[in-house]
C-alpha positions in Angstrom: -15.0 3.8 -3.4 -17.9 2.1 -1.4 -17.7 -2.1 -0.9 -21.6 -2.9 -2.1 -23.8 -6.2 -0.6 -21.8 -8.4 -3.4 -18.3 -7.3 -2.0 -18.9 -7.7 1.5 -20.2 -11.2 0.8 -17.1 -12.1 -1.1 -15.0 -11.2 2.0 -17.3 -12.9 4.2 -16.8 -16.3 1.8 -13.4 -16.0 2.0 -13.1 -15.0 5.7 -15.3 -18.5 6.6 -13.1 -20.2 4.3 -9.7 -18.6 5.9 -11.4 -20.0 9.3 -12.2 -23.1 8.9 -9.0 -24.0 6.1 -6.4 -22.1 6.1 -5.5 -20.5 9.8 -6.0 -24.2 11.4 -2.8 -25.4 9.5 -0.8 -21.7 9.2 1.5 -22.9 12.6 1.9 -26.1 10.8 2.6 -24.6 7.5 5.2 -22.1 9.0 7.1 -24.4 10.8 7.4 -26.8 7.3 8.1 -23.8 5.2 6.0 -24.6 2.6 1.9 -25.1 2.4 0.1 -27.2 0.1 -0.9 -24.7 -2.9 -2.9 -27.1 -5.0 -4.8 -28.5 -2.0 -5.6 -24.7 -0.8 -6.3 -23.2 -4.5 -8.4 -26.2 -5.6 -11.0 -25.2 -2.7 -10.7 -21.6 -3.7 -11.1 -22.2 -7.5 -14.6 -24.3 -6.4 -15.7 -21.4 -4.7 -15.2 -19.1 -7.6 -12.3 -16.9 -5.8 -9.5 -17.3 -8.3 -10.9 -15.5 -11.3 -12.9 -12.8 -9.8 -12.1 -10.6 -12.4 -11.0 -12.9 -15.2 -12.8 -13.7 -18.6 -16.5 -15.2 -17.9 -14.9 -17.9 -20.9 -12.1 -19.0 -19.2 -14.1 -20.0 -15.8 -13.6 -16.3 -14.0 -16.5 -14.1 -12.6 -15.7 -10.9 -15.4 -16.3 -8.6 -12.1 -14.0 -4.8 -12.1 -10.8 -5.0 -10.1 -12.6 -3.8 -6.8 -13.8 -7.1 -5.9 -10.0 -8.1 -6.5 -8.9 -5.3 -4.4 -11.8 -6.6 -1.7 -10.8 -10.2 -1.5 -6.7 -9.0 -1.0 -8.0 -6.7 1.8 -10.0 -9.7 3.3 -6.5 -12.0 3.1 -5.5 -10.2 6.0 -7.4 -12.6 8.2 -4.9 -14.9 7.3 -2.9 -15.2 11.0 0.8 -15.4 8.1 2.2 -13.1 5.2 3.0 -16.3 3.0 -0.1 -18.0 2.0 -1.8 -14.5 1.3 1.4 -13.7 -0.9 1.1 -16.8 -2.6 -3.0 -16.6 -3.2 -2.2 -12.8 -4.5 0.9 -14.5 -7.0 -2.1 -16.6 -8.4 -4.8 -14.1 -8.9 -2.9 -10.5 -9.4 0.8 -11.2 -10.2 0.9 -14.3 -12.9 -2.6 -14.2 -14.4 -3.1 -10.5 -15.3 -1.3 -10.2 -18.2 -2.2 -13.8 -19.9 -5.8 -12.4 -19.1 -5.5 -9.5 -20.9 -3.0 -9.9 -23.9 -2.6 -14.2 -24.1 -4.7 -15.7 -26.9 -7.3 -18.2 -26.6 -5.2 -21.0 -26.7 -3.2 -20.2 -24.1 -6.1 -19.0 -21.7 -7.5 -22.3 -22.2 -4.2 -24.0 -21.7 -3.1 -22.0 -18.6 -5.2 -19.7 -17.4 -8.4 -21.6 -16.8 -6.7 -24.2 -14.8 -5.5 -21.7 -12.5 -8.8 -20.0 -12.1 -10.2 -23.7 -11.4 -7.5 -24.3 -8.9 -6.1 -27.0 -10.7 -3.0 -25.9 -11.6 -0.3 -23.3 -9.5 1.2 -20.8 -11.7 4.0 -18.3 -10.7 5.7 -14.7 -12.3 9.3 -15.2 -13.2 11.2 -11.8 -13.6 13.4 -11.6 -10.6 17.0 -13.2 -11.2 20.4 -13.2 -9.3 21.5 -10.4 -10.8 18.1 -8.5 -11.2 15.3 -8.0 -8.8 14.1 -4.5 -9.0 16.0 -3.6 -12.0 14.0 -5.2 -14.4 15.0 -4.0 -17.5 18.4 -6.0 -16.5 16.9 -9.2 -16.3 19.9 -11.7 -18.5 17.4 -15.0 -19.2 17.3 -15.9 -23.1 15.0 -17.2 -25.6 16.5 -18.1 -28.9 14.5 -18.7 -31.4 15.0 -22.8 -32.7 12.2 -23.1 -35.9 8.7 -22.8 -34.2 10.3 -22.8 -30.5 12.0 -20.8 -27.8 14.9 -22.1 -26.5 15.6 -20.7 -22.6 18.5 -20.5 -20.7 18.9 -18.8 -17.5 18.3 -18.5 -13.8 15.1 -17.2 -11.7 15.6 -16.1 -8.3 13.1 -15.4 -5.2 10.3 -16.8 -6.8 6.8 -17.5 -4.7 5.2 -20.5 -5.4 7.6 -22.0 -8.0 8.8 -25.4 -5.9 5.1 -26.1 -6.6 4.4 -24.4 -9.9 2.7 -26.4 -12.9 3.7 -22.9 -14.8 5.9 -19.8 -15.1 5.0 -16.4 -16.7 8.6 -15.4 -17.4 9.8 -12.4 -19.0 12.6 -12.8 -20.8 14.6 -11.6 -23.6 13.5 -13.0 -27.3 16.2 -9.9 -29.1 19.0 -8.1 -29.4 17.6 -4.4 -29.6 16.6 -1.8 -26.8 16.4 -3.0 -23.4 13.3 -2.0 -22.9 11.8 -3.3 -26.2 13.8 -6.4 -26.3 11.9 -8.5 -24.0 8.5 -10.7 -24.2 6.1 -12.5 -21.7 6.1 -15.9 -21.9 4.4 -19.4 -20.5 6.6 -21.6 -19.6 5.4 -25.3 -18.7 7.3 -26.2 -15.2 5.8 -30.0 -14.3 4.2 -32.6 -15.2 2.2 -35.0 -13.1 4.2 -33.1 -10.6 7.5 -33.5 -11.9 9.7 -31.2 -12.9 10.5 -31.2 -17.3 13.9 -31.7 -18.9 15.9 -28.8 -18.7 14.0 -27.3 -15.6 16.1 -27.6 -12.0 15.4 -26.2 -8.5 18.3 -25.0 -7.8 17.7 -24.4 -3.9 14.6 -23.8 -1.9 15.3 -20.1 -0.2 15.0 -19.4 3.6 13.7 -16.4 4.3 13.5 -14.5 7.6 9.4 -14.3 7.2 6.6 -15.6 5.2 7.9 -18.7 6.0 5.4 -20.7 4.8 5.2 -19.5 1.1 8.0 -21.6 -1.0 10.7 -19.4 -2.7 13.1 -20.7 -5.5 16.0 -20.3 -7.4 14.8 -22.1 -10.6 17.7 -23.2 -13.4 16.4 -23.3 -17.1 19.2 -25.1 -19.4 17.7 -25.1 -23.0 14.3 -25.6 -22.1 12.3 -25.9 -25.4 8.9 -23.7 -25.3 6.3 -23.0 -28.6 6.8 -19.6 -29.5 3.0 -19.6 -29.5 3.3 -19.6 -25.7 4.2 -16.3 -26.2 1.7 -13.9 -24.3 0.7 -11.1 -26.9 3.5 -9.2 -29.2 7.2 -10.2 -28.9 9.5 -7.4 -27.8 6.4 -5.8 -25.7 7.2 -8.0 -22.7 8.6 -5.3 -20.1 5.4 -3.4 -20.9 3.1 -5.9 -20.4 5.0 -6.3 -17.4 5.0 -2.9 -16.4 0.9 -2.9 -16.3 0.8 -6.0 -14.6 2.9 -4.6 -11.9 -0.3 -1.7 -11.3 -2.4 -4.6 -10.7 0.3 -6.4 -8.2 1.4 -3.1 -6.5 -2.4 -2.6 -5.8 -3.2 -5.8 -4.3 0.5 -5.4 -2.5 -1.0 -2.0 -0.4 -5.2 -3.7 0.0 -3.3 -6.8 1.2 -2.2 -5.2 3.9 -5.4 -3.2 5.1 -6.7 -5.6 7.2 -3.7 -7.2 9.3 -2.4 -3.7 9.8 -5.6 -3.1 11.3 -5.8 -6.8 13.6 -2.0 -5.8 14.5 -3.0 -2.5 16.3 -6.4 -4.2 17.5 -4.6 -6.8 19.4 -2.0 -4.9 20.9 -5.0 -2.4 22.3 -6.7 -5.1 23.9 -3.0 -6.4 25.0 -2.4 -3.1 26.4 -6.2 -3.2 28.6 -4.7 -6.1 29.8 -1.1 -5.5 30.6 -0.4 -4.1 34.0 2.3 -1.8 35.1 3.0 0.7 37.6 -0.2 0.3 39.2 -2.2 1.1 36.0 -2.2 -0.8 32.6 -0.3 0.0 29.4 -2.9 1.9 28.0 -4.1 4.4 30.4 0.1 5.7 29.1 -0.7 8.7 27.0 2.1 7.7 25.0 0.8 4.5 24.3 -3.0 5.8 23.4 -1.6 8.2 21.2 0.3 6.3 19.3 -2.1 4.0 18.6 -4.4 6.3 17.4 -1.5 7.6 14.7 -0.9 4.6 13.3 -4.8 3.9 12.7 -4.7 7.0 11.0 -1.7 5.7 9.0 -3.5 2.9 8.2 -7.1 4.7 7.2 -4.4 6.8 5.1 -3.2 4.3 3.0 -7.3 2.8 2.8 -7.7 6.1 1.6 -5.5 6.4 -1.3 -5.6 2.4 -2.0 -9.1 3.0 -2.9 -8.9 5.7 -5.2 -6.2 4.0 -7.2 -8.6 1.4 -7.5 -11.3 3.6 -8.9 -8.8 5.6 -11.5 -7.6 2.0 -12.3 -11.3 0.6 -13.2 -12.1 4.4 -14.6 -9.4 2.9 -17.4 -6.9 5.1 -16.2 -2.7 4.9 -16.2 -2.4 4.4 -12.2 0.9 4.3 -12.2 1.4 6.9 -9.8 -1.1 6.1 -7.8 -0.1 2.2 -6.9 3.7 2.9 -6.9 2.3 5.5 -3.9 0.6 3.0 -2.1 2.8 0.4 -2.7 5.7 2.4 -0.9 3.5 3.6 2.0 2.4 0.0 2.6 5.9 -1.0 2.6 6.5 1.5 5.3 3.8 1.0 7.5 4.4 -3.0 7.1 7.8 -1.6 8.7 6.3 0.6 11.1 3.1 -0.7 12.7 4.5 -4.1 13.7 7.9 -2.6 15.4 5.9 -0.4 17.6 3.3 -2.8 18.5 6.0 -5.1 18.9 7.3 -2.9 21.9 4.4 -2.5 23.4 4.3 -6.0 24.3 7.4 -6.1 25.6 9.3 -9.1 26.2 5.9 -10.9 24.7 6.4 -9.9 21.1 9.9 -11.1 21.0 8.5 -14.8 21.3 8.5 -16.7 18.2 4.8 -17.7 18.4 3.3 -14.2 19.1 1.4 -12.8 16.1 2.7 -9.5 16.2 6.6 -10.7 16.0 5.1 -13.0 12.8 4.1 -9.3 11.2 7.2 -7.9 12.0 9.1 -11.1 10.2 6.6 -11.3 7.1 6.3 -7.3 6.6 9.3 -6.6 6.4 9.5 -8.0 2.7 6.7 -5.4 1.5 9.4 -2.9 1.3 11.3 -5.4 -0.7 9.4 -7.6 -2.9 7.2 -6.3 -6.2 9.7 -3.4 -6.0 12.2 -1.6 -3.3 10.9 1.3 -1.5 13.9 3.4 -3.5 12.8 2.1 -7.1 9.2 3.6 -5.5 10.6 6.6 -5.1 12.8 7.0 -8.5 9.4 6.1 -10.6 7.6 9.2 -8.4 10.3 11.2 -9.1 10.6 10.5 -12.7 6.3 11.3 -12.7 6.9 14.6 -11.0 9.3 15.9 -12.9 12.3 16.1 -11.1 14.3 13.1 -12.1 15.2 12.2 -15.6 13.4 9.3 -17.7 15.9 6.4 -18.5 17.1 6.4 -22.4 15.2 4.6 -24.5 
């Protein structure tokens, strides 16, 4: 896949933009735990970044997923994990879905907001008892005459102590798991205020991307159109399932960039660093491995962008982003720890940008999926592990 004149200029937007608004205030935003989402996503909406490849009707550009996959790469100038994580919720974790499969009422209602930048949406599956296991999520919708009616809990999710909205899969039947469950919007606030029914239950501390906000949101009979349902009732955990290629994708281009700054900085720290009467780098151990975890890193560009282009050839890349997702997640592991010793006593300072990478990275074997659920779904598309019952 080659980035054209109109890609490259999207990143170059955005990288001005990450200069001049968003990496002057990332200390500031880290240190309150929280950044201001509608302040930051307004500016993006105006310059036409939060719908690049959303419906031309609803305010987006109508462009193929590459020019998504572009602007996560270019997110990596971001000097934090947790406003690129919360931009990526926006664009490629809460919006696909309603895109694709919500009627026109409710891409008016919700989705063009969030392409403006006028509203912050979030996903809700995750709960207490369910993160990767998604099929066990327990959240309710009873039906009540033309309404839902939700109770439940949803746990670890970006962006939701600021959220006008929630896309929240839950259950609306009794049958199979996996056929029991829909997509639905779910109205959070209202002239910033949270509606009846609706509770923050705690703000979550995390050990990195400190500056996204993470909750554990309460719903207690919290009354919802059944028109706000996102496409067919009972197809929610497949809806789900394809917006997850889409998020899985963005997870392993998100990470191209600050991979590469992280091995960049800790070359020209090395130059720089002397010891024994020469500098780090001149330690054949050092140099070469360095130059393995670029090739890591080019690895994963690789493969990143061939999903892309099965995934815009209207193919089931399935395989191919639950492969990059997991290697991201593993290089996110590996390419900050040894950098991180490389600079020695340095990169075990708060402030130093490679022990941020090592904090916020560690989640990418986490979040969106664990690396083992990455592995079972390889597995199962290999042949050698059985397919859950239906």
């Amino acid at each position: 896949m080659q980035f054209t004149h109109e890609h490259r200029e999207i990143q170059n937007t955005l990288k001005r933009f990450i200069e001049s608004e968003i990496n002057p205030h990332v200390d500031e935003w880290e240190a309150a735990e929280i950044f201001p989402a509608h302040e930051v996503f307004k500016k993006m909406g105006q310059l036409g970044l939060l719908g690049l490849t959303k419906p031309e009707a609803f305010g987006g550009a109508g462009l193929d997923y590459s020019y998504s996959l572009a602007m996560a790469e270019a997110l990596g100038h971001i000097d934090c994990g947790g406003v690129p994580m919360a931009i990526g919720v926006q664009t490629d974790m809460a919006t696909p879905a309603l895109a694709r499969f919500g009627s026109d009422e409710l891409r008016a209602q919700f989705l063009a907001p969030a392409i403006a930048g006028d509203m912050v949406g979030c996903i809700g599956v995750s709960e207490p008892g369910a993160g990767s296991d998604v099929a066990g999520i327990k959240t309710v919708a009873r039906k009540n005459g033309d309404d839902y009616v939700i109770s439940g809990q949803k746990m670890w999710i970006t962006n939701s102590l600021q959220a006008d909205w929630m896309c929240m899969l839950v259950n609306t039947g009794e049958g199979p798991i996996h056929k029991n469950k829909s997509l639905v919007m779910v109205p959070m606030r209202e002239n910033g205020k949270l509606l009846p029914g609706i509770e923050v239950g705690k703000k979550i501390r995390k050990i990195g991307m400190n500056s996204s906000d993470t909750g554990l949101i309460y719903f207690d009979e919290v009354r919802v159109p059944q028109r706000y349902r996102i496409g067919a009732e009972g197809q929610g955990f497949i809806y789900q399932m394809q917006q997850f290629q889409e998020e899985r994708l963005w997870c392993a281009a998100s990470c191209l960039q600050s991979l590469s700054n992280c091995i960049q900085w800790t070359v020209e720290w090395a130059q720089e660093r002397k010891l024994f009467g020469s500098t780090l780098a001149d330690q054949q151990w050092v140099q070469f491995k360095l130059a393995e975890l670029k090739a890591d890193v080019e690895s994963l560009r690789a493969l990143t962008y061939m999903a892309c282009e099965h995934y815009i050839a209207g193919e089931d890349v399935t395989e191919w982003a639950t492969m990059a997702k997991l290697k991201a997640g593993r290089l996110n592991r590996v390419v900050p720890d040894t950098c991180l010793q490389f600079w020695g006593g340095m990169g075990f300072t708060w402030e130093n940008k490679v022990s941020r990478m090592y904090r916020d990275g560690r989640l990418a074997s986490i979040g969106g999926g664990a690396d083992e659920v990455m592995l079972g779904i390889l597995a199962k598309t290999m042949g050698i592990a059985k397919r859950p019952l239906k």
